[in-house]
C-alpha positions in Angstrom: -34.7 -9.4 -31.3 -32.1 -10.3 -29.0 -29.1 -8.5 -27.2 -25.8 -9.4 -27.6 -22.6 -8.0 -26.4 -19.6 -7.7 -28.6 -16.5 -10.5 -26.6 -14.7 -7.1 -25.8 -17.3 -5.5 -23.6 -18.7 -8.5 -22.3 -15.3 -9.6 -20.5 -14.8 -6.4 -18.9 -18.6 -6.5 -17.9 -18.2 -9.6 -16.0 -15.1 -9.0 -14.3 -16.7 -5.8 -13.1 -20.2 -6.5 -11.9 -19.0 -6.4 -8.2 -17.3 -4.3 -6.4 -13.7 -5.8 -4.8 -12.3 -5.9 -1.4 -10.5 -2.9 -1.9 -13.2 -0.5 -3.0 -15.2 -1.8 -0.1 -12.0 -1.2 2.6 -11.5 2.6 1.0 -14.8 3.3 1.4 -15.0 2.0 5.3 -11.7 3.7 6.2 -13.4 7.1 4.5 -16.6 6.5 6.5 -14.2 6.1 9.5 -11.9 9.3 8.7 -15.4 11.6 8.2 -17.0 9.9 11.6 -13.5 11.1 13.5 -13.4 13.9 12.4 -17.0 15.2 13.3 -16.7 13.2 16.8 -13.5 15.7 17.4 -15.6 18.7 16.1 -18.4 17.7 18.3 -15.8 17.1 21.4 -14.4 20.4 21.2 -17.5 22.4 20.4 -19.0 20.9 23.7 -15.9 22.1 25.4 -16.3 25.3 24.2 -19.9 25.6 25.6 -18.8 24.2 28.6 -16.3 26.7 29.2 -18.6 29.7 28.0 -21.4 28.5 30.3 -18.6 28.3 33.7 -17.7 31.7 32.6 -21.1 32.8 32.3 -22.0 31.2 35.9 -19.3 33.2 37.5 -20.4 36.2 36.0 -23.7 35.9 37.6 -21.6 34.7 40.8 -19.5 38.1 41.3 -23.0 40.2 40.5 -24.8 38.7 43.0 -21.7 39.6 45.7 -21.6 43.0 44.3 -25.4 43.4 44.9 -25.0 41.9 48.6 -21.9 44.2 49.1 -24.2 47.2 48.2 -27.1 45.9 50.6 -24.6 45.3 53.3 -22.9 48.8 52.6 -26.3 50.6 52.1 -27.6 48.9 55.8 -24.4 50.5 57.6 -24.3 53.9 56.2 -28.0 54.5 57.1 -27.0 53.3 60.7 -24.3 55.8 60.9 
């Protein structure tokens, strides 16, 4: 038994077994929309972590000048 495709179909099958120029150019420029959009995401999450870790640092900073100020403080009031 063979196959055979009616003249409709078998047209519209060959004109389509590809894909065109077109197809292939929405689907690069949507690759390229995605891929800027998570390079931004990415850019401003690391800026975020940047700027929670240099707050974080002087944080730790003005503790450790508050604990030397109490040394300092505590050495001269038990000279007095």
């Amino acid at each position: 038994m063979e196959f055979r495709m009616s003249p409709q179909y078998s047209a519209a099958f060959l004109r389509h077994r590809g894909i065109h120029l077109a197809e292939l150019l929405m689907a690069v420029a949507m690759m390229g929309i995605v891929l800027a959009v998570l390079v931004l995401a990415f850019t401003s999450i690391k800026t975020v972590n940047d700027l929670a870790n240099a707050a974080n640092r002087m944080v730790g900073t003005l503790e450790r000048a508050r604990t030397i100020q109490n040394i300092i403080v505590g050495w001269h009031g038990a000279a007095q």
